[in-house]
C-alpha positions as CSV (number, residue, x, y, z in Angstrom):
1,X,-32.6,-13.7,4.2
2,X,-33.7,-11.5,7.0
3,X,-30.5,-9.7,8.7
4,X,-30.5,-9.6,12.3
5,X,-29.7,-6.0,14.3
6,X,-27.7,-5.4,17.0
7,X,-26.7,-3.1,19.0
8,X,-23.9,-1.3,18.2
9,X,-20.5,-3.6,19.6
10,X,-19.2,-0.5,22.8
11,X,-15.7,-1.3,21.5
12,X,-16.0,-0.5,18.4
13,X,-14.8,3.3,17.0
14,X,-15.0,5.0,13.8
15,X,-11.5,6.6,14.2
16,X,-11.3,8.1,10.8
17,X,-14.3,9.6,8.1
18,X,-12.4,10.3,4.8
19,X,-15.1,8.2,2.6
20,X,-12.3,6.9,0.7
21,X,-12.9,5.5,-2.5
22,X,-10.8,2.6,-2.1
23,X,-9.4,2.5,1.4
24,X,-6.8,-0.4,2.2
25,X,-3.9,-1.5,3.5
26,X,-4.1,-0.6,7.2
27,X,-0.4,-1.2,8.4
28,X,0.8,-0.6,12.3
29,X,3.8,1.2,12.5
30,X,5.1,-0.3,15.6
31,X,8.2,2.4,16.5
32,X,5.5,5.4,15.7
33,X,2.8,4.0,17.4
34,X,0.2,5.0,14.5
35,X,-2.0,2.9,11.7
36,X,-1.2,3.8,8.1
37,X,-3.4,3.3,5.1
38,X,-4.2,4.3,1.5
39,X,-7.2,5.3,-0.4
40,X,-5.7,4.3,-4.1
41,X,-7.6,6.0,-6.6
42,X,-7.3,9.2,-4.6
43,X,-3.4,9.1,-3.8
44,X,-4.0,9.5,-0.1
45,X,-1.7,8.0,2.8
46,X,-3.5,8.2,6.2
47,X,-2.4,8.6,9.8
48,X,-4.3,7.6,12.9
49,X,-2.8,8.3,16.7
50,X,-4.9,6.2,19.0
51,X,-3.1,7.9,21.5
52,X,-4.2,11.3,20.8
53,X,-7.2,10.1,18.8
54,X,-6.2,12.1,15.9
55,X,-5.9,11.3,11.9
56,X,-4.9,13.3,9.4
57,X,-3.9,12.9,5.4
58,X,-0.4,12.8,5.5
59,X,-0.1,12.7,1.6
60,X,-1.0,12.8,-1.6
61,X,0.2,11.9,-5.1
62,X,-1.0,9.4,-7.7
63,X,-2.4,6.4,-7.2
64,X,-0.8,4.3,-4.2
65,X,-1.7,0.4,-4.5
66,X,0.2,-0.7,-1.1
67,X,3.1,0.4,0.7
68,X,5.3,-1.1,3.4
69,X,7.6,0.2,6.3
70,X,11.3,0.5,6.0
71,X,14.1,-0.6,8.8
72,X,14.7,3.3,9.2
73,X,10.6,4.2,9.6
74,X,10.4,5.4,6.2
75,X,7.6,4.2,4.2
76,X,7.9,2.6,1.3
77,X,5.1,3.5,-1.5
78,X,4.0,1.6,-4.4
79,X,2.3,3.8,-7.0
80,X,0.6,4.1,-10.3
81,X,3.4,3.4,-13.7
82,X,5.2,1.1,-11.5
83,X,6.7,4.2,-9.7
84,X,8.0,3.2,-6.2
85,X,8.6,6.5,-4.0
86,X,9.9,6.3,0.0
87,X,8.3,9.3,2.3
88,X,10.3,9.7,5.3
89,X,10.0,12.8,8.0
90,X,7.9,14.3,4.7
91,X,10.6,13.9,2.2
92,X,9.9,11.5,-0.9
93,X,12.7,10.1,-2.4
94,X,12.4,8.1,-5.7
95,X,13.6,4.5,-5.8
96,X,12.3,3.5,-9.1
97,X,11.2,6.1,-11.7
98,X,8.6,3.3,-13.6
99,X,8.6,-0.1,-14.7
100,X,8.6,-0.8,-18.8
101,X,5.6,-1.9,-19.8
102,X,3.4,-0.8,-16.8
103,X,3.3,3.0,-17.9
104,X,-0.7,2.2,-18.0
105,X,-1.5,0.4,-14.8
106,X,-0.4,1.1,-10.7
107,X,0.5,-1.6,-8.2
108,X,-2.1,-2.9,-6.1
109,X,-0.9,-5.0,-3.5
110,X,2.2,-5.7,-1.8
111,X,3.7,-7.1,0.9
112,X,7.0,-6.9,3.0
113,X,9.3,-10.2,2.9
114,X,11.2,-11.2,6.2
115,X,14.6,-10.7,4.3
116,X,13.2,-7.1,3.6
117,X,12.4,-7.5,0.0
118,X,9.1,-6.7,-1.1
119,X,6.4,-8.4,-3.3
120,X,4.5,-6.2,-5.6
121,X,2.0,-7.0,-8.0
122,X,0.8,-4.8,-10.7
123,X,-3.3,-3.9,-11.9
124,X,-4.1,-5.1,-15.7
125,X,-4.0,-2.4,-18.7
126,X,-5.9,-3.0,-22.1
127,X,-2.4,-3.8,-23.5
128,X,-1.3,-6.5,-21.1
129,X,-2.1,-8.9,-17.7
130,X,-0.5,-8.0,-14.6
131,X,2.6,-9.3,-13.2
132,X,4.0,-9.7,-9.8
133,X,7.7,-8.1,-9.3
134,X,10.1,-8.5,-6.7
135,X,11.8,-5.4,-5.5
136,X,15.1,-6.5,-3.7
137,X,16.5,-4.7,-0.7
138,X,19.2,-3.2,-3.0
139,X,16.7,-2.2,-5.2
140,X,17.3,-4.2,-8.3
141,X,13.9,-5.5,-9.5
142,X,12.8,-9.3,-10.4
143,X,9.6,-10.5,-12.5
144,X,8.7,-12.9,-10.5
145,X,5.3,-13.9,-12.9
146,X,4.1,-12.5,-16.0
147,X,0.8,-12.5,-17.0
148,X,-0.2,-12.7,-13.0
149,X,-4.1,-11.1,-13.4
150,X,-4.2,-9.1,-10.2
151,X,-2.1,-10.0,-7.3
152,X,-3.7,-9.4,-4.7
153,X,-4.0,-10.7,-0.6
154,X,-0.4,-11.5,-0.8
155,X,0.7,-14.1,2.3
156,X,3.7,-16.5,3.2
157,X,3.5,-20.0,4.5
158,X,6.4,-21.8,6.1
């Protein structure tokens, strides 16, 4: 199959060249008026301000597999040994220390629930599948499933 080319779309920017590894999760931030996003295997959180058409690495830490945005602004981070960290006006502030059992993998995906819980689903190791969690908005923490594979594109319906 041949593959057509075209000129390049005129609105359509490069805003940001960090050659991540594994760059995901773009998130607006709708009170800061910035994109957020990770690059896991390198522990890096991202900023870009369209409005002054700057990005910077805000971050970096272990491995982040998703994070989400808190009712205050903080940001909620998902990371490596089911370690769950909030960064807010550059403090981090530990809400789970690690999850038994996942001292070998990192979350990869998760995703905000209108009650304000959060789904979060954790890579395979070579001891065990992965599972998808539910970290409630008082922090207590469900399995949800075990055994999961790798969560990962995680949507509601109606």
């Amino acid at each position: 199959m041949q593959i057509e080319k075209t000129q390049r779309n005129k609105h359509m920017d490069m805003v940001a060249n960090y050659q991540c590894i594994t760059g995901e999760g773009p998130l607006w931030h709708p009170d800061e008026g910035v994109l957020y996003w990770v690059d896991i295997p390198k522990g890096c959180l991202y900023q870009y301000d369209p409005q002054n058409r700057v990005a910077n690495k805000i971050f970096q830490s272990g491995q982040i597999g998703g994070f989400t945005i808190q009712e205050d602004g903080g940001l909620l981070l998902f990371m490596e040994k089911g370690t769950v960290k909030i960064l807010k006006d550059g403090e981090l502030t530990t809400v789970l220390e690690g999850i038994d059992g996942e001292e070998h993998s990192r979350f990869n995906d998760v995703i905000a629930t209108p009650d304000g819980s959060v789904f979060c689903g954790t890579m395979p190791s070579a001891n065990k599948p992965g599972s998808l969690y539910k970290l409630h908005r008082d922090r207590k923490l469900s399995l949800m499933i075990e055994d999961a594979g790798i969560s990962n594109g995680l949507g509601f319906s109606n």
